[in-house]
C-alpha positions as CSV (number, residue, x, y, z in Angstrom):
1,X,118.0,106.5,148.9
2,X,117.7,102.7,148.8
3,X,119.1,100.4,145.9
4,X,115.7,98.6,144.3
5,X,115.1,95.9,141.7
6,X,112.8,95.8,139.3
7,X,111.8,94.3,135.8
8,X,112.0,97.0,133.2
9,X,112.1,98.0,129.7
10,X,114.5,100.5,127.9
11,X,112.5,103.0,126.0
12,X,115.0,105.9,125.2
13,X,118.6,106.6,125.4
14,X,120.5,109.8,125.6
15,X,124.4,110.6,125.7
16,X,125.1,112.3,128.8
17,X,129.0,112.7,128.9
18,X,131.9,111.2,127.4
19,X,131.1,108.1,129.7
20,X,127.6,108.3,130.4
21,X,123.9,108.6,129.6
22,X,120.6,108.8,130.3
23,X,118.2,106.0,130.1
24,X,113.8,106.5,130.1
25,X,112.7,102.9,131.4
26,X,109.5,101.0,131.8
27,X,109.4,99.6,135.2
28,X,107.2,97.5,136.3
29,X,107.3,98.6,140.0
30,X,108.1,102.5,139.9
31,X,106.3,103.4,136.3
32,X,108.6,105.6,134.0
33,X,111.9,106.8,135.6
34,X,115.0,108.5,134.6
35,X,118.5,106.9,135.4
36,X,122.1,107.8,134.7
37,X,124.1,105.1,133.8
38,X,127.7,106.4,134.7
39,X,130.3,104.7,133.0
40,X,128.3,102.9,130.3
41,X,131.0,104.3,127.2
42,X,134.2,102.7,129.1
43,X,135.6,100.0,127.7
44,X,135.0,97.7,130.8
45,X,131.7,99.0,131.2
46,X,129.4,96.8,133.1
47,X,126.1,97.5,131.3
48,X,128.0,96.1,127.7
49,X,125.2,96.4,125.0
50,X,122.3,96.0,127.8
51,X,121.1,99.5,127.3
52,X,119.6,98.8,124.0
53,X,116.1,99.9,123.0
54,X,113.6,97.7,123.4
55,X,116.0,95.8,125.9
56,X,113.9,93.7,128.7
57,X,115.8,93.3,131.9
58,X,116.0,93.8,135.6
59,X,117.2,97.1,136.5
60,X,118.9,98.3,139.4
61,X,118.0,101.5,140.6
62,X,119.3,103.7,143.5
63,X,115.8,105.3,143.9
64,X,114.6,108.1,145.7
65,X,111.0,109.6,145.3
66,X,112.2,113.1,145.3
67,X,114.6,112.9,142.9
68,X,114.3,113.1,139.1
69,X,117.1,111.3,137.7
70,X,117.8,108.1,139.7
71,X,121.1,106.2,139.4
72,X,121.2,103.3,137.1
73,X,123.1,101.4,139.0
74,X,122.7,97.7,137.2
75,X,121.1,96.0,134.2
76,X,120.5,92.6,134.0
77,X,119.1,91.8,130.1
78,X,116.7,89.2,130.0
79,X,116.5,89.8,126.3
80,X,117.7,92.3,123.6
81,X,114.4,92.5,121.2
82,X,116.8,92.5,118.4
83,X,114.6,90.8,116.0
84,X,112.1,93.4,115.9
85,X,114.7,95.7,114.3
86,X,114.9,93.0,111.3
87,X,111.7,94.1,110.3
88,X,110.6,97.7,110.0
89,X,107.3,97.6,110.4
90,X,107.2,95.6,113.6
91,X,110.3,98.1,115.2
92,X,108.3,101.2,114.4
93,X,105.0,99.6,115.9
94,X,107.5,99.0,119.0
95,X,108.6,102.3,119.2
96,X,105.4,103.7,118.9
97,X,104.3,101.2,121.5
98,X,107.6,103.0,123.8
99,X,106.8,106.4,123.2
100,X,102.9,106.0,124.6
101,X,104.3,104.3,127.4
102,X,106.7,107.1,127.4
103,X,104.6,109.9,127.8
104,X,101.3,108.9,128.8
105,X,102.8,106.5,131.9
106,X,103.4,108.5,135.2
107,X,106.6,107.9,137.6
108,X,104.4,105.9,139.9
109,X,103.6,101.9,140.3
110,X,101.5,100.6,136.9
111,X,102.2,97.3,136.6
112,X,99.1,96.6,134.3
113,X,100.4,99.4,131.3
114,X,103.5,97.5,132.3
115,X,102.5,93.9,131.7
116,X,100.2,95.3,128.5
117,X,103.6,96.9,127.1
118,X,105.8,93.1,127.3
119,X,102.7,91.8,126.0
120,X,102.1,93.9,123.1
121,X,106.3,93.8,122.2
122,X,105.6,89.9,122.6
123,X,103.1,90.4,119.9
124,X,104.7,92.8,117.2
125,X,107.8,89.9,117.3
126,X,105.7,86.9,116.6
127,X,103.1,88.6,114.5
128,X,102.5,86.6,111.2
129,X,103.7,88.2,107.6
130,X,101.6,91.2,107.0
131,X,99.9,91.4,110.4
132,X,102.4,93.8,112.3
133,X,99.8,96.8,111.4
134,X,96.7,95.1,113.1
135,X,99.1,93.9,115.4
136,X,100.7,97.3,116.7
137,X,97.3,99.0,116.1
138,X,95.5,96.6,118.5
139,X,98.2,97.0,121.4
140,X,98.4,100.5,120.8
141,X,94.8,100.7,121.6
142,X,94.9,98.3,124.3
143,X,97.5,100.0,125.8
144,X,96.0,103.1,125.9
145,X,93.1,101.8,127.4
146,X,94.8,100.9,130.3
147,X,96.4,104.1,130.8
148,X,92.8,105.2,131.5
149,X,91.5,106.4,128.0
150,X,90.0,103.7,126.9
151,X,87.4,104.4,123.7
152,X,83.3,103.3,124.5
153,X,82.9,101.7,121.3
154,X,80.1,99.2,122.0
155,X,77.1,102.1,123.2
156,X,77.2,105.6,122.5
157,X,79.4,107.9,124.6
158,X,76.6,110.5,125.2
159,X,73.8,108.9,125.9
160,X,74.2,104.9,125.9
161,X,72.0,103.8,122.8
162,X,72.9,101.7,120.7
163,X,74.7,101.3,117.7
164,X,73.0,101.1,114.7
165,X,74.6,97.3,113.2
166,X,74.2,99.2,109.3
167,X,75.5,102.5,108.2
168,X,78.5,104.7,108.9
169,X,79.5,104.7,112.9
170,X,80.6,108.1,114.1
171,X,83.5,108.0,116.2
172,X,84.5,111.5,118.5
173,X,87.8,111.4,119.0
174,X,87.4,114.5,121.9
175,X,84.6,112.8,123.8
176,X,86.5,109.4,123.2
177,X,83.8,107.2,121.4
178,X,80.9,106.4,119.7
179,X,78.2,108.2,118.5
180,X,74.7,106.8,118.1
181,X,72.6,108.5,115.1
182,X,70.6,110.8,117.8
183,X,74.1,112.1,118.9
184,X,75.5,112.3,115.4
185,X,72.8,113.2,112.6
186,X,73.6,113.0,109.0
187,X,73.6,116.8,108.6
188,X,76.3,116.8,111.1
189,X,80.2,116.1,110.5
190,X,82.0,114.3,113.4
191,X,85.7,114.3,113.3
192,X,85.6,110.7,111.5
193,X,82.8,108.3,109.9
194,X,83.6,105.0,110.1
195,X,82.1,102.5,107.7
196,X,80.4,99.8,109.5
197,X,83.5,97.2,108.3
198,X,85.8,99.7,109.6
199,X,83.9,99.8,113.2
200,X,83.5,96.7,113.7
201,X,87.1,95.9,112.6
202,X,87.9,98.6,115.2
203,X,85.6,96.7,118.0
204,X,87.4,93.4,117.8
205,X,91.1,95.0,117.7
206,X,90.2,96.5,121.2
207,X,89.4,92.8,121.9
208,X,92.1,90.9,123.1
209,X,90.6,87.7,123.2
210,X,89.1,88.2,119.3
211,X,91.7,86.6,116.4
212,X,93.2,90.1,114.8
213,X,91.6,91.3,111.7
214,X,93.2,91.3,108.5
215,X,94.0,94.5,107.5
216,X,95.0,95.2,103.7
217,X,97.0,98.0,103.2
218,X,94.5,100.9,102.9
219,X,92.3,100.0,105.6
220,X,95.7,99.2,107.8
221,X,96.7,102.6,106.8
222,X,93.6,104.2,108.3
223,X,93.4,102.4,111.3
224,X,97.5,103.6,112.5
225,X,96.0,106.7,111.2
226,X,92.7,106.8,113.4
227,X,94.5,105.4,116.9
228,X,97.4,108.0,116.0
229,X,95.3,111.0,116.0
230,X,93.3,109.5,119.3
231,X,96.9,109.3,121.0
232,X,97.8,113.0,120.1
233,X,94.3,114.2,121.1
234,X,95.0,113.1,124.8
235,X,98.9,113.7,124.8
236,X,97.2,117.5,123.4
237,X,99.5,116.9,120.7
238,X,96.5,117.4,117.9
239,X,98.9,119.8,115.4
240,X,102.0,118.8,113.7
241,X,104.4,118.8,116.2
242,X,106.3,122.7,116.7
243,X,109.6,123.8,118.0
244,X,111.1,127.5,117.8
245,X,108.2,128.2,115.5
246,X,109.4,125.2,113.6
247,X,108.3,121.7,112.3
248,X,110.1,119.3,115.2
249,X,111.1,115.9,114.4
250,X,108.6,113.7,113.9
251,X,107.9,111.3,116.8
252,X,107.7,107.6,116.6
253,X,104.5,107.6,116.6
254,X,104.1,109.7,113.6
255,X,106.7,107.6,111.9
256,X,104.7,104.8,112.2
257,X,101.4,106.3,110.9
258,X,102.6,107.1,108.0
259,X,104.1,104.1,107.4
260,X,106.6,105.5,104.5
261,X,107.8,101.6,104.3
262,X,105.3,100.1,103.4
263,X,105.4,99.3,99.7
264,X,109.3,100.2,99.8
């Protein structure tokens, strides 16, 4: 066991003990990892309020590869993200952003879903009034992308034709892209039709050097709902999510497609 540094993110929290708890970070270096923070409930605690969500810091890790839960053993804030929670919109795009990161990242060295995460938080806090949607959408998709599911959106995912530039755009959320019309007739029903606004909308937010779309509220609505169901597909989380033959909670980024705020 060795005692390493390395920039990270706080993306879940869980009580341990009377004095303790478990933290799931974003590190830069090591990928997702599992810590105990011992002591963090004392009133002398060293951590303080570090191990917020959404906190960006420098953790210290005793790490060993073998091991599961690592030992937490300081955190060094760089900044809290507190002004994400001022807004809801923008803090349920950030969770959303945590939990792909979450469970898509593996325990290993990613720096680039790493770097795409700070970036995308980065975003979502200086987003302009009524962009956080397009905003969180575009990251979400960006981020997944470098995870290594990224959607073929310019040529067809079968067979490499074209596009057509008029019409409905079929996208297969199973084969992860586009359909031309040879792949995706008329007479047929893909899992979703895009209208050609919609697609090319859907193009540029996978762009990050294009200027984000607006989004009105219906159309905002349908792309969460679109990158949402493309998330769940690859997690092989396609059905409402079950536990003990039960409806679970919801997850974040459930929370955040429906958006239940927005008009609230």
């Amino acid at each position: 066991m060795s005692l390493v540094s390395t920039p990270a993110v706080v993306l879940r929290t869980y009580r341990y003990s009377e004095t303790s708890k478990i933290v799931r970070l974003a590190t830069r270096e090591y990928g997702v990892q599992s810590a105990i923070a011992k002591g963090v409930f004392r009133p002398r605690s060293p951590f303080g309020a570090a191990l917020e969500t959404l906190s960006e810091g420098v953790a210290q890790l005793y790490h060993k590869e073998t091991r599961e839960l690592q030992t937490l053993a300081a955190f060094d804030v760089i900044q809290l993200r507190r002004g994400l929670a001022a807004d809801v919109g923008r803090f349920a795009g950030a969770t959303a952003l945590a939990e792909l990161i979450l469970k898509m990242a593996p325990p290993a060295p990613l720096p680039a879903a790493y770097d795409a995460f700070i970036q995308g938080l980065d975003a979502l806090a200086t987003a302009p009034a009524g962009q956080a949607d397009a905003v969180a959408v575009r990251w979400l998709w960006l981020l997944v992308g470098v995870l290594g599911f990224e959607p073929q959106l310019e040529t067809c995912v079968r067979d490499g034709n074209a596009i057509p530039v008029s019409g409905t755009v079929a996208f297969n959320i199973a084969e992860g892209g586009v359909l031309c019309a040879g792949c995706a007739p008329p007479g047929l029903q893909p899992p979703t039709r895009l209208p050609q606004q919609a697609y090319r909308d859907l193009v540029v937010l996978n762009d990050p050097q294009s200027p984000v779309p607006s989004l009105d509220g219906p159309h905002a609505a349908a792309h969460r709902r679109l990158v949402a169901r493309f998330v769940r597909h690859h997690l092989d989380e396609s059905g409402p999510p079950r536990q003990n033959g039960r409806e679970a909670k919801s997850s974040a980024i459930d929370i955040w497609e429906r958006g239940a705020w927005v008009g609230s």
